[in-house]
N, C-alpha and C positions, 0 to 999 in steps of 0.2 A: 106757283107750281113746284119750284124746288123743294121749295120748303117743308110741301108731302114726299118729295123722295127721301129726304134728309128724314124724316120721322119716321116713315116706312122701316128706312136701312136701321136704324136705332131701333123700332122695336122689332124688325126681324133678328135682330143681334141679341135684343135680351130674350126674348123667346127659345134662340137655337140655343145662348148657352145656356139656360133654365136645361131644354131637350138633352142636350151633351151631358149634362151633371145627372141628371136621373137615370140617364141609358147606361151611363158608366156606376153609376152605384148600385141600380141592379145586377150589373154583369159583378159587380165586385163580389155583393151579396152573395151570387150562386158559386161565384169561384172560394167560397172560405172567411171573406172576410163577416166579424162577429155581428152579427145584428143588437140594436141598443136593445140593453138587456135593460137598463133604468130609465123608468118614463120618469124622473123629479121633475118637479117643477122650474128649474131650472130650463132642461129639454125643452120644455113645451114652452116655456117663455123667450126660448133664443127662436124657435122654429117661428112662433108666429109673430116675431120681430123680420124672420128673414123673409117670412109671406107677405106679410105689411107692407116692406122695403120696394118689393118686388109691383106688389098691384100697384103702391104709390110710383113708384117709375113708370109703371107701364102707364096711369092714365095720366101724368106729366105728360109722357109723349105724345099720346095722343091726342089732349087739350089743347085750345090755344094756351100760347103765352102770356103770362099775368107778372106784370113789374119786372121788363126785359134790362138786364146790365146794361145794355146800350139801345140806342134806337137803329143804327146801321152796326146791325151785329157778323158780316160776314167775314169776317177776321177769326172773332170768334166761334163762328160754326166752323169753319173750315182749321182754327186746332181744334175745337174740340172734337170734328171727327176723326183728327188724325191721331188724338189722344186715345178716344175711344177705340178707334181699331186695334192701335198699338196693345191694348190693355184687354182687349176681347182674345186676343190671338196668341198673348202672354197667358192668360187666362187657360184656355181653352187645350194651349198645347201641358201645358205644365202639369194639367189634371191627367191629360192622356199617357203623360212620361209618367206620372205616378202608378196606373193602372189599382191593382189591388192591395197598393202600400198605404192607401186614402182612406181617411177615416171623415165623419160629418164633424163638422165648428162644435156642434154641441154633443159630441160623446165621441171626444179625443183617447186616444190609448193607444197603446201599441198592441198587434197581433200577434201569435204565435212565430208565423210564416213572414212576418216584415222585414224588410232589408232596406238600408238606407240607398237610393236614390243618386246618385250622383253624374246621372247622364244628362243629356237635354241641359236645359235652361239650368236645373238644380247643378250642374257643372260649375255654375258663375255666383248662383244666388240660394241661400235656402228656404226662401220663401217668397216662388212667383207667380203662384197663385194670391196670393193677399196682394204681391203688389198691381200684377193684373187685374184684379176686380176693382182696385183701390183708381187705377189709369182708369178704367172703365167706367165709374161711376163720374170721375170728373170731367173727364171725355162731356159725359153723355149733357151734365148738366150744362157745361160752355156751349155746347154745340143746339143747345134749347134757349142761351142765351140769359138760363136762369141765377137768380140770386141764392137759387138753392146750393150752388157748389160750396157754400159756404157749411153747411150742412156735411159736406162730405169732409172739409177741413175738420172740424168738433169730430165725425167719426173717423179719422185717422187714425190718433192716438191709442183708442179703442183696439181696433185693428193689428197695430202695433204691439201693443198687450199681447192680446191672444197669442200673437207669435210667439212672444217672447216665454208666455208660459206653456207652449205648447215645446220650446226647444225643451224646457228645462226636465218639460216628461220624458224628453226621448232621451235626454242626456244620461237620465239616470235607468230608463228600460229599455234601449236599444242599443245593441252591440256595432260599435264604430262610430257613434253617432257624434261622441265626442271632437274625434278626430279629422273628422267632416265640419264639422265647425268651426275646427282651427285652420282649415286649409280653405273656405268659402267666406264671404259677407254676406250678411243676414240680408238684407234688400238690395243695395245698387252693388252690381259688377263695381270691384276692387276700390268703392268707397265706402261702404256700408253696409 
């Protein structure tokens, strides 16, 4: 019986923040921010990488478990829930501290109206959104018990990338953005 609330709460948590992420990119949309002006091929290859992602989690969750890390895994569920919540709520607030300064993974830029950020979470880290979904995904998979977190280690580095060339856009088209980067760490409070 637990073990439906524990999946329940995991896919209520990927659902709301799928809901969260669309509500807030519509609202952004209507307040100014640019709509993707280039469908490449590229676009459409990150989006339905991050649809895939998405359905494959969701029916993870809902599946039983197939080749469990352990056979008494409640060590494991219970970090990885506490992984995941950390990483949903890191996740979730950091988009909302962003508001309409947000752009989508695959059609990065800087807006006219942007300002850098440096309230909230982004006070400590510049990028807690990636490490939030990054908690989240590992979260989800310990707490399923699966061998799949191994999967989310391979897409880390990934992950990492994107940040790193996402600073280097704003470094050169966003005003203070520099500055902000010399006075925050790119992932962990005051190690990284």
């Amino acid at each position: 019986m637990l073990i439906y609330v524990l999946r329940g709460y995991l896919l209520a948590g990927l659902i709301a923040h799928k809901l969260i992420w669309e509500v807030l990119k519509r609202r952004s949309a209507s307040t100014g921010a640019p709509p993707a002006t280039r469908r490449s091929l590229r676009v459409h290859f990150v989006k339905t990488v991050k649809i895939a992602i998405l359905l494959g989690l969701v029916l993870q969750t809902v599946l039983s478990e197939r080749f469990p890390i352990s056979p008494d895994a409640t060590t494991l569920e219970i970090a990885g829930l506490a992984i995941y919540t950390l990483g949903w709520l890191t996740a979730v607030i950091s988009r909302w501290q962003l508001q309409e300064n947000w752009t989508d993974i695959e059609t990065p830029g800087v807006m006219e109206e942007q300002a850098v950020v440096t309230r909230g979470l982004y006070r400590w880290i510049r990028h807690p959104i990636y490490v939030g979904d990054l908690l989240l995904l590992y979260g989800l998979e310990l707490a399923l018990n699966s061998w799949l977190v191994i999967g989310v280690v391979l897409l880390t580095p990934v992950v990492l990338r994107q940040a790193m060339q996402e600073e280097a856009l704003l470094a050169d088209r966003l005003p203070g953005y520099r500055a902000y980067c010399a006075s925050t760490k790119r992932f962990i409070p005051f190690l990284v």
